[in-house]
HTML snippet that shows the backbone in 3Dmol.js (N, CA, C, O; Angstrom):
<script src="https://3Dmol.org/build/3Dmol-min.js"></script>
<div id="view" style="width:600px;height:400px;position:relative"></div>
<script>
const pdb = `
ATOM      1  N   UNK A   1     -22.140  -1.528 -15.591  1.00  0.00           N
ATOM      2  CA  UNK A   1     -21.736  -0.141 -15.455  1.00  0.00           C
ATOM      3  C   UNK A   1     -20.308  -0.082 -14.905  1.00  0.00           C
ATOM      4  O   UNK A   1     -19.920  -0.627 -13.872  1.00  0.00           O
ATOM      5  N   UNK A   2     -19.614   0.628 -15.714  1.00  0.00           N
ATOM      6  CA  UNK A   2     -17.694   0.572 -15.046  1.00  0.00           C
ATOM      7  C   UNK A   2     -17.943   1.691 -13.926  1.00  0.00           C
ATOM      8  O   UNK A   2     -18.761   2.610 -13.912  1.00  0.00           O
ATOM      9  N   UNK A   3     -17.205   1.405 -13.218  1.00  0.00           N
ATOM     10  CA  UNK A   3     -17.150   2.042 -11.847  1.00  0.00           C
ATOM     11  C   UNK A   3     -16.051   3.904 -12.257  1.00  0.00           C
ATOM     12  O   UNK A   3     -15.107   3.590 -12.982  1.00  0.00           O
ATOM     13  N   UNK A   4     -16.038   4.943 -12.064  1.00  0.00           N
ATOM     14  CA  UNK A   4     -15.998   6.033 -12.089  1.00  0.00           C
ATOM     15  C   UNK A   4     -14.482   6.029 -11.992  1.00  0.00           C
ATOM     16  O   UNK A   4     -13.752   6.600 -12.803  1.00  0.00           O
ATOM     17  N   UNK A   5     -14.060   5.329 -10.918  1.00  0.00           N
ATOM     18  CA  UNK A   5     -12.749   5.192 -10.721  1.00  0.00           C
ATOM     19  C   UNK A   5     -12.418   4.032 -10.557  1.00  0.00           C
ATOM     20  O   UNK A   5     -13.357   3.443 -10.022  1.00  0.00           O
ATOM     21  N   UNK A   6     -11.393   3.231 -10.768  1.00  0.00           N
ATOM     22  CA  UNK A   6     -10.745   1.951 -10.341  1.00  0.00           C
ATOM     23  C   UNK A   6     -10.824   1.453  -9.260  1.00  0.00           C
ATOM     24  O   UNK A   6     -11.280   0.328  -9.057  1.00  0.00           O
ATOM     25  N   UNK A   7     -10.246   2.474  -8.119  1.00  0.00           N
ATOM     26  CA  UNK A   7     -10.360   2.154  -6.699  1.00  0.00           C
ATOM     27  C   UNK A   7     -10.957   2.832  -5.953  1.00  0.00           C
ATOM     28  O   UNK A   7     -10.390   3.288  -4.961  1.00  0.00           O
ATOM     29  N   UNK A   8     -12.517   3.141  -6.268  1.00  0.00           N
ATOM     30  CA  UNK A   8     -13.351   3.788  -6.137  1.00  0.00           C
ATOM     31  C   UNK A   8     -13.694   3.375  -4.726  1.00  0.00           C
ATOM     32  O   UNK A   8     -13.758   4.127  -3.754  1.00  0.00           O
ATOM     33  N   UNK A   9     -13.951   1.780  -4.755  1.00  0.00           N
ATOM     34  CA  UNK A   9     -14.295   1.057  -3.270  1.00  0.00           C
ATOM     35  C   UNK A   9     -13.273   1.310  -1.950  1.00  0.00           C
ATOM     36  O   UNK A   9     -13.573   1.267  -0.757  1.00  0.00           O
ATOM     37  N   UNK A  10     -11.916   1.600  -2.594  1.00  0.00           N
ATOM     38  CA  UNK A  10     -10.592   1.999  -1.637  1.00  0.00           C
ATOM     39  C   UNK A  10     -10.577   3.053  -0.969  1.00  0.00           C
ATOM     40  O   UNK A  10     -10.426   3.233   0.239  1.00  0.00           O
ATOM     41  N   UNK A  11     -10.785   3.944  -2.039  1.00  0.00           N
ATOM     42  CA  UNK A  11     -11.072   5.619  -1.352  1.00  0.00           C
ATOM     43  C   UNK A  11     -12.132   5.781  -0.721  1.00  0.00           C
ATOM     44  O   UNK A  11     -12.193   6.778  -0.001  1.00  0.00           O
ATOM     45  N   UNK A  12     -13.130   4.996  -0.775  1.00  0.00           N
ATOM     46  CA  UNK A  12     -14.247   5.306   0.216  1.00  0.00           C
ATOM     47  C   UNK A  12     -14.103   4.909   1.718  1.00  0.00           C
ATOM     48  O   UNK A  12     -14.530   5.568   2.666  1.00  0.00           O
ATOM     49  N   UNK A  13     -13.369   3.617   1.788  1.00  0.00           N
ATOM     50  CA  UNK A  13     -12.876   3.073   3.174  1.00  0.00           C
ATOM     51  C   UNK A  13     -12.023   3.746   3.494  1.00  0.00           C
ATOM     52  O   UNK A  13     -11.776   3.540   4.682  1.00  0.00           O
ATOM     53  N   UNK A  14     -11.265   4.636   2.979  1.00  0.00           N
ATOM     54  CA  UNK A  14     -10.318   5.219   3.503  1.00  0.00           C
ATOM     55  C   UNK A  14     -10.718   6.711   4.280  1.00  0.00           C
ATOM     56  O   UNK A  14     -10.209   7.253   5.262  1.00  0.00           O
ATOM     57  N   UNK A  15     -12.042   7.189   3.250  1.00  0.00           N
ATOM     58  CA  UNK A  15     -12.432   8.493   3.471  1.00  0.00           C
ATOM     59  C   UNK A  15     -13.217   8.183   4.838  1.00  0.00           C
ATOM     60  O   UNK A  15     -13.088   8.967   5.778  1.00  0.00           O
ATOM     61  N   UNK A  16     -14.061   6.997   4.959  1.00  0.00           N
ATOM     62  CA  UNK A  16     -14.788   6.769   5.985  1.00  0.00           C
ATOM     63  C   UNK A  16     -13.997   6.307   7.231  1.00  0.00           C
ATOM     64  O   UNK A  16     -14.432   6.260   8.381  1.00  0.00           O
ATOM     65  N   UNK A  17     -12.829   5.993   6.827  1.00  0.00           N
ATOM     66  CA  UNK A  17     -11.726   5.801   8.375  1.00  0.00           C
ATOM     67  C   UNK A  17     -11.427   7.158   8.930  1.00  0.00           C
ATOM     68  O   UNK A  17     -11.344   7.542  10.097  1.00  0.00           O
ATOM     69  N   UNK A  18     -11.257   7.909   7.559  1.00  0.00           N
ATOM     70  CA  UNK A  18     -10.765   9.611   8.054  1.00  0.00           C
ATOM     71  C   UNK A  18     -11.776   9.958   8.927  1.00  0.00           C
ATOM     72  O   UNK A  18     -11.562  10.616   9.945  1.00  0.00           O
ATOM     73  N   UNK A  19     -13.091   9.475   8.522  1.00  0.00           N
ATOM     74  CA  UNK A  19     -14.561  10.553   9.283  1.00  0.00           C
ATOM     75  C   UNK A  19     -14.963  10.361  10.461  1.00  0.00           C
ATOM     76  O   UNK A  19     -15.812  11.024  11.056  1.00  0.00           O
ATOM     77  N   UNK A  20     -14.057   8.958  11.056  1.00  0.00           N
ATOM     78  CA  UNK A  20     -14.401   8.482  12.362  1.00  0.00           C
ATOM     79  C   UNK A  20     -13.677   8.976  13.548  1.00  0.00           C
ATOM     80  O   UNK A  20     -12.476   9.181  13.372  1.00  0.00           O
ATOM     81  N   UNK A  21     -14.126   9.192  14.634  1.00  0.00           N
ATOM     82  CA  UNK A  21     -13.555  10.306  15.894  1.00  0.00           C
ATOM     83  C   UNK A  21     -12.896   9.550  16.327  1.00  0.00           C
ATOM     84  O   UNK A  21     -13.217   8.631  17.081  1.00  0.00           O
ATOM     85  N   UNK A  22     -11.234   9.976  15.672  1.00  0.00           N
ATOM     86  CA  UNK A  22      -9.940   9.439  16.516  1.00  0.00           C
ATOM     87  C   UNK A  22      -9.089  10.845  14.979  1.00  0.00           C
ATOM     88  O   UNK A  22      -9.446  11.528  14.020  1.00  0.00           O
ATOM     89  N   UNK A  23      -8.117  10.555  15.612  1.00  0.00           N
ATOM     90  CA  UNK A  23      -6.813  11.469  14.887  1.00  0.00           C
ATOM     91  C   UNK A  23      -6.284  10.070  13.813  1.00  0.00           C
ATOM     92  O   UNK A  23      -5.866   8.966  14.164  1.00  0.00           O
ATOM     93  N   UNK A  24      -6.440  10.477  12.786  1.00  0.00           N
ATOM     94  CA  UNK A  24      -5.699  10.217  11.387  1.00  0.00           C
ATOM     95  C   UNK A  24      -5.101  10.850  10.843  1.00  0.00           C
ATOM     96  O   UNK A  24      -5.630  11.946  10.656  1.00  0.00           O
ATOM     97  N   UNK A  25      -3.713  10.680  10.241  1.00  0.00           N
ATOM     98  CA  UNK A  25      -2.643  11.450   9.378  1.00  0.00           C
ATOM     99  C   UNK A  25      -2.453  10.403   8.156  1.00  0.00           C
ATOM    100  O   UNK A  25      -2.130   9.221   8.275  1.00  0.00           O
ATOM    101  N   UNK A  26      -2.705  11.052   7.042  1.00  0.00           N
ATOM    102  CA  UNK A  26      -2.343  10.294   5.602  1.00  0.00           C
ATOM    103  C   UNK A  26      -1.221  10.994   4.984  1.00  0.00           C
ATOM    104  O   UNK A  26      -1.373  11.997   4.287  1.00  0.00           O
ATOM    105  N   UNK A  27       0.035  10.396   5.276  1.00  0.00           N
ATOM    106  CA  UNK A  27       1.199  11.158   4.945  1.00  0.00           C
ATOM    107  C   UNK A  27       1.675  10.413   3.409  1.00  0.00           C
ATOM    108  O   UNK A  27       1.690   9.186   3.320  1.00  0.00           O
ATOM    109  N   UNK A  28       1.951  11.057   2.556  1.00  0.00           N
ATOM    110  CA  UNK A  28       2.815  10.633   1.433  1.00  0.00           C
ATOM    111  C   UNK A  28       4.289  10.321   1.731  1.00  0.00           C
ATOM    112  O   UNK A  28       5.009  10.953   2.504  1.00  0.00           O
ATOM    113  N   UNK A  29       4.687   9.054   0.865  1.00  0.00           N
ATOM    114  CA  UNK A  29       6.321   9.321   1.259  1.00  0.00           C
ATOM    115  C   UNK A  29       6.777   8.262  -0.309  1.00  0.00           C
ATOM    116  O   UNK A  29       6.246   7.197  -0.625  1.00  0.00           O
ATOM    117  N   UNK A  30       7.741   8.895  -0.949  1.00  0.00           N
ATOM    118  CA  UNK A  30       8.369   8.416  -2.083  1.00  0.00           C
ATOM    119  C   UNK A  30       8.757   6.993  -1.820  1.00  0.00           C
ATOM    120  O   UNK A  30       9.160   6.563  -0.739  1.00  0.00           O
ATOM    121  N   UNK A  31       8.610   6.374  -2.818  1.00  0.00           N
ATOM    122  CA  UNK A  31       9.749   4.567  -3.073  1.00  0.00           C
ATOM    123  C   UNK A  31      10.997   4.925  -2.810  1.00  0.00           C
ATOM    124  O   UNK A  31      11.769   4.265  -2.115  1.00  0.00           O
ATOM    125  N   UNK A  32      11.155   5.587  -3.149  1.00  0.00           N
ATOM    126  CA  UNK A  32      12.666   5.876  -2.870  1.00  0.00           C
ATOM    127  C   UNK A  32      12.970   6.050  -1.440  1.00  0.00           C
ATOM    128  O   UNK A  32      14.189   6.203  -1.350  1.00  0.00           O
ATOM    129  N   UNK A  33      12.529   6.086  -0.526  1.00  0.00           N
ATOM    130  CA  UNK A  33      12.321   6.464   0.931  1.00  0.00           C
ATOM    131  C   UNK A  33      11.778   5.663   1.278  1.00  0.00           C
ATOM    132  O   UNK A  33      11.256   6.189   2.262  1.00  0.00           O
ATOM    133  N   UNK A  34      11.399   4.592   1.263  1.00  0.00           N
ATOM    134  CA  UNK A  34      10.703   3.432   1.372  1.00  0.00           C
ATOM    135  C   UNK A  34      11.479   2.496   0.938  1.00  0.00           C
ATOM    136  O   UNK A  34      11.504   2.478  -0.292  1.00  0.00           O
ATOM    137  N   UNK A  35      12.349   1.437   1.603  1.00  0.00           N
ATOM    138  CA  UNK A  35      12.606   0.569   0.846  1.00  0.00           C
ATOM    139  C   UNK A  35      11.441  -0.886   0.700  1.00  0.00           C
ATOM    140  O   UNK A  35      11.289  -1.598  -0.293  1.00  0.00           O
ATOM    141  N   UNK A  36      10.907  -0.967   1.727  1.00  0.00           N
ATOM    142  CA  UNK A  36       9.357  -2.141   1.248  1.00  0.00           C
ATOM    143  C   UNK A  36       8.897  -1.475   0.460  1.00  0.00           C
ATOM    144  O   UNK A  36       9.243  -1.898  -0.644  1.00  0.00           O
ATOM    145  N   UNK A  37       8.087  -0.363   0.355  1.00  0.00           N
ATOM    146  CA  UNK A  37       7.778  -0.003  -1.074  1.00  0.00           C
ATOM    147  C   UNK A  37       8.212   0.141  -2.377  1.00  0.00           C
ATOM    148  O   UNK A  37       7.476   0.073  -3.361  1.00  0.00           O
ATOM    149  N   UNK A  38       9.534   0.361  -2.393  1.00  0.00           N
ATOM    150  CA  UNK A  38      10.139   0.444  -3.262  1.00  0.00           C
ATOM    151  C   UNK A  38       9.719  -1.295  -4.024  1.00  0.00           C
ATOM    152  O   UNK A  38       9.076  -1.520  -5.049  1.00  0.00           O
ATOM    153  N   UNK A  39      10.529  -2.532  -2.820  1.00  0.00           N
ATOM    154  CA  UNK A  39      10.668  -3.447  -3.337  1.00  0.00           C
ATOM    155  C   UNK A  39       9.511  -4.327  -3.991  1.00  0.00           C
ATOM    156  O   UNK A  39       9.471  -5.054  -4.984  1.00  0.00           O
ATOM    157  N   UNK A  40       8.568  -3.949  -3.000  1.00  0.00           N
ATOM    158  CA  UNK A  40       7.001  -4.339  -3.347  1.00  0.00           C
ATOM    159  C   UNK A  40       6.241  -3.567  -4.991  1.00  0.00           C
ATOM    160  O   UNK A  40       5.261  -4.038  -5.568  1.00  0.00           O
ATOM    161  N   UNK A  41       6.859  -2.586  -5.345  1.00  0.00           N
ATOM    162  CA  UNK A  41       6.129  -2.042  -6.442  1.00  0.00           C
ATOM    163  C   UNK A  41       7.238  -2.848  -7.794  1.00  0.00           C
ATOM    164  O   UNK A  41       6.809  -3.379  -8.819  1.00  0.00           O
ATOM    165  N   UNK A  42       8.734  -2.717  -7.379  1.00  0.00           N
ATOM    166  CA  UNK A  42       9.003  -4.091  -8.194  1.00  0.00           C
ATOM    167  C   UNK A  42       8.686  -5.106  -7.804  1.00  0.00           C
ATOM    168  O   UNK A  42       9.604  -5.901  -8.007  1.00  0.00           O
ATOM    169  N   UNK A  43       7.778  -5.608  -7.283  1.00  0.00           N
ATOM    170  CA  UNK A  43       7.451  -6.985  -7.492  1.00  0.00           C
ATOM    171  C   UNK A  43       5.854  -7.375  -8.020  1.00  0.00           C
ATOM    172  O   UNK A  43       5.328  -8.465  -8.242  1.00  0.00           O
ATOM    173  N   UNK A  44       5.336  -5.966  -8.114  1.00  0.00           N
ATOM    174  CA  UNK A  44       4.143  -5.876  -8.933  1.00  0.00           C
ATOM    175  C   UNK A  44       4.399  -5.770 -10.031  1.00  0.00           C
ATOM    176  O   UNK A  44       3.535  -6.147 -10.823  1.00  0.00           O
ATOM    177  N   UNK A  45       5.434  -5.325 -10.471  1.00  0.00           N
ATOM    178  CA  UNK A  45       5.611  -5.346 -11.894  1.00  0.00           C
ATOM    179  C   UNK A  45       5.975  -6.543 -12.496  1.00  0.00           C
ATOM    180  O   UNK A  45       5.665  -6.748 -13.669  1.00  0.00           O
ATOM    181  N   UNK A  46       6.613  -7.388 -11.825  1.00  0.00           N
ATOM    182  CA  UNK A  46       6.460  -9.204 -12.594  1.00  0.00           C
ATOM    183  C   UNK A  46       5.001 -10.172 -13.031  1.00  0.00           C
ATOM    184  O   UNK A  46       4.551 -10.784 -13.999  1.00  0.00           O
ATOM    185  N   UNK A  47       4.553  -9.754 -11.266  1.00  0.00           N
ATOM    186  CA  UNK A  47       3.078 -10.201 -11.711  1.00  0.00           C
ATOM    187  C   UNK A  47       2.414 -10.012 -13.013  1.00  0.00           C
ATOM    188  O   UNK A  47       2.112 -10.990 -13.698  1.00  0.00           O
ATOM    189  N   UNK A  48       2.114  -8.522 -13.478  1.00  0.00           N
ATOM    190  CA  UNK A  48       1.890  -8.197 -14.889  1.00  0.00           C
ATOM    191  C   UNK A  48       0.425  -7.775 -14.699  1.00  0.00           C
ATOM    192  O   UNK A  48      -0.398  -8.244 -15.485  1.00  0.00           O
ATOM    193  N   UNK A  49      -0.061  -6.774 -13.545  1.00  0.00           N
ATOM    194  CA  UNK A  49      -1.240  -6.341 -13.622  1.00  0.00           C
ATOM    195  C   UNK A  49      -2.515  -7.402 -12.635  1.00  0.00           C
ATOM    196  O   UNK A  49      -2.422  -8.598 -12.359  1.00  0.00           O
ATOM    197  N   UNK A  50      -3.449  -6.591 -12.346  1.00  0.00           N
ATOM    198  CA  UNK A  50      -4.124  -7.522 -11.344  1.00  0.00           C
ATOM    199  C   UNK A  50      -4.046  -6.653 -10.287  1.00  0.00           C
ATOM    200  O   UNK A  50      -3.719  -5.468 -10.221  1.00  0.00           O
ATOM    201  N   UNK A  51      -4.562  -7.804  -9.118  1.00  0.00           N
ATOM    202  CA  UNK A  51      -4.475  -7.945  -7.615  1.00  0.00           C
ATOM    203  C   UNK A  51      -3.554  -8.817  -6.931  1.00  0.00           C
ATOM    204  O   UNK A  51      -3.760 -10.030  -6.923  1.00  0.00           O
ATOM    205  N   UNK A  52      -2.391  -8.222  -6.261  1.00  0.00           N
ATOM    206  CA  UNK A  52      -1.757  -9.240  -5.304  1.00  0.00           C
ATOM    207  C   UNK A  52      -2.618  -9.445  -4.053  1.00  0.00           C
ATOM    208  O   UNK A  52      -3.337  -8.470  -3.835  1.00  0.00           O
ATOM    209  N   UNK A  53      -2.746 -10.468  -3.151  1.00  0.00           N
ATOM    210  CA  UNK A  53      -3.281 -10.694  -1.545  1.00  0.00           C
ATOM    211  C   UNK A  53      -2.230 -10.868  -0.835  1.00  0.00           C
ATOM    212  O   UNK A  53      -2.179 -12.097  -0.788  1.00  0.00           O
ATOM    213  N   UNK A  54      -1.394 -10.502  -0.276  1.00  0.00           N
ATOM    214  CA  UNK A  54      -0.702 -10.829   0.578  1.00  0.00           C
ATOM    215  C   UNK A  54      -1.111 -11.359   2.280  1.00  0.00           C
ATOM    216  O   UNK A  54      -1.919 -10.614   2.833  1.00  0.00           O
ATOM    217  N   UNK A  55      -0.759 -12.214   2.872  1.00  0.00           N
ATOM    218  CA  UNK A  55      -1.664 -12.065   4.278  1.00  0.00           C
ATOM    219  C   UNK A  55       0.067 -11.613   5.164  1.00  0.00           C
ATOM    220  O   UNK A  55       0.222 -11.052   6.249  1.00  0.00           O
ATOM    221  N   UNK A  56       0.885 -12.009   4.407  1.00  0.00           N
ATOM    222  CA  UNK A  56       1.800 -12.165   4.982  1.00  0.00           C
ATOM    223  C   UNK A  56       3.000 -11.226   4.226  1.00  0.00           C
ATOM    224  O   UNK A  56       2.819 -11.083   3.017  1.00  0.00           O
ATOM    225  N   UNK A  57       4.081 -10.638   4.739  1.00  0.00           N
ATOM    226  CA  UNK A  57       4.996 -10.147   4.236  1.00  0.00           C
ATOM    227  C   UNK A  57       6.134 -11.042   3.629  1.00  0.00           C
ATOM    228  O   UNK A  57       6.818 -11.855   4.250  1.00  0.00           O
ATOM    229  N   UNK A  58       6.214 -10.691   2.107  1.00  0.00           N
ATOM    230  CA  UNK A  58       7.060 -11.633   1.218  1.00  0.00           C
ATOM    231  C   UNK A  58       8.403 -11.810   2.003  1.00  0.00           C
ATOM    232  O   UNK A  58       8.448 -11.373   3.153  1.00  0.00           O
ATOM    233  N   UNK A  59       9.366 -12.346   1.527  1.00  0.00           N
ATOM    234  CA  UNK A  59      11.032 -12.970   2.215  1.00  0.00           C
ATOM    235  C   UNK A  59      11.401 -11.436   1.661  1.00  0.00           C
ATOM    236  O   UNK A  59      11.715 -10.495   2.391  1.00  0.00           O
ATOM    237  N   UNK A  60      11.320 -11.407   0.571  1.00  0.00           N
ATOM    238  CA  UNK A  60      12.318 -10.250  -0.268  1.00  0.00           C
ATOM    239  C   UNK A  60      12.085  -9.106   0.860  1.00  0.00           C
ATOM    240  O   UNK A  60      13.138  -8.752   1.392  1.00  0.00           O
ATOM    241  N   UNK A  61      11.021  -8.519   1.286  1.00  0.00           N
ATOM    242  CA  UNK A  61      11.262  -7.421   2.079  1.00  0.00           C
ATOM    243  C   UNK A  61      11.312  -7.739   3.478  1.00  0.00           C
ATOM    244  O   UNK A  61      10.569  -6.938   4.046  1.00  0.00           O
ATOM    245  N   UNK A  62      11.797  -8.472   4.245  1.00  0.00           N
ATOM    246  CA  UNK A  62      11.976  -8.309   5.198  1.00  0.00           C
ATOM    247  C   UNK A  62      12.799  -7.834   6.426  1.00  0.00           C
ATOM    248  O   UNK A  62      12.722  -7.506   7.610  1.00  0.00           O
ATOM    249  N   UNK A  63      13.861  -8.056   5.090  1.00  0.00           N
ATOM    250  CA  UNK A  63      15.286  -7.182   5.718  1.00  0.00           C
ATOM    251  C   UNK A  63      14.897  -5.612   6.034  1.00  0.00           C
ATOM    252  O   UNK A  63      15.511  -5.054   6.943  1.00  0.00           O
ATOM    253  N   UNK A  64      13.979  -4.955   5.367  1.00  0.00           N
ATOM    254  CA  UNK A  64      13.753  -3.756   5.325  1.00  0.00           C
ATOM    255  C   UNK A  64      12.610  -3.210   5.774  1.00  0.00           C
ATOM    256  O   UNK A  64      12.280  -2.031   5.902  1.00  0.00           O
ATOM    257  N   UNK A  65      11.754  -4.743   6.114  1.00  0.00           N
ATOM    258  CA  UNK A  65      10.627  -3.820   7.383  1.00  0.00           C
ATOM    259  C   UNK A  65      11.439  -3.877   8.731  1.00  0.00           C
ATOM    260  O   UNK A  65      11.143  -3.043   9.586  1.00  0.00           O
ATOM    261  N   UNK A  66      12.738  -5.064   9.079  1.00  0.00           N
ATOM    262  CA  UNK A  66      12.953  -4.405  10.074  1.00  0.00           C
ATOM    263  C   UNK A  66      14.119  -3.367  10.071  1.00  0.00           C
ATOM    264  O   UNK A  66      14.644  -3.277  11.180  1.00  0.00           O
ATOM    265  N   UNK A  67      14.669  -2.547   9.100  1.00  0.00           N
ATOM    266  CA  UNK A  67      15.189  -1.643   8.709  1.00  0.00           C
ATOM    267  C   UNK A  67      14.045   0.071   8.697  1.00  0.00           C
ATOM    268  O   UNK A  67      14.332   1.168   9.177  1.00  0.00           O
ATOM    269  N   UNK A  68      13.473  -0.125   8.362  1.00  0.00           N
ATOM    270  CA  UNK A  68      12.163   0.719   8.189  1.00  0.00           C
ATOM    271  C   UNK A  68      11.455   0.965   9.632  1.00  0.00           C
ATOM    272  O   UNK A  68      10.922   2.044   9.890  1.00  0.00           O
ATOM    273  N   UNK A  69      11.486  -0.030  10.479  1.00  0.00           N
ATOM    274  CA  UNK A  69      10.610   0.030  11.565  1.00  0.00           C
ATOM    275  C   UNK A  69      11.698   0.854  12.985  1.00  0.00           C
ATOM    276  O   UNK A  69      11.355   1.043  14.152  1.00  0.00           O
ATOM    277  N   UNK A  70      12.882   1.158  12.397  1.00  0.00           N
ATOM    278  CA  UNK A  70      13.606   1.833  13.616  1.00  0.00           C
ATOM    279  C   UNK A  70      13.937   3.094  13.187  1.00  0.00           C
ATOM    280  O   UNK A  70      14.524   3.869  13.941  1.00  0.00           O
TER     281      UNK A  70
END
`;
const viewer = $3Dmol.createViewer("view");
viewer.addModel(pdb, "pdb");
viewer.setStyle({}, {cartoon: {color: "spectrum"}});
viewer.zoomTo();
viewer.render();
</script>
């Protein structure tokens, strides 16, 4: 049976983090305003589809998490 949505299992952990008694904010913010995101969604696009695992943050963005983090 295909699952309803793709990341059907994602949105549920996410909805069930929302439901738990503490304050959560799920803010949107563009790639473009993001430079790790930005760089990270080109670098999904080489892969060519799938799942990346990261445990660790790639070289390429690092200049810009600590750019991002101030």
């Amino acid at each position: 049976m295909r699952p309803l949505h793709d990341y059907r299992d994602e949105v549920k952990k996410v909805k069930d983090h929302m439901g738990r008694d503490w304050l959560c904010q799920v803010q949107h913010s563009f790639c473009e305003g993001n430079a790790c995101v930005d760089d990270l969604t080109r670098m999904g696009v080489t892969i060519g589809g799938g799942w990346a695992l990261l445990t660790e943050p790639p070289l390429e963005i690092m200049t810009h998490l600590l750019a991002d983090s101030h």
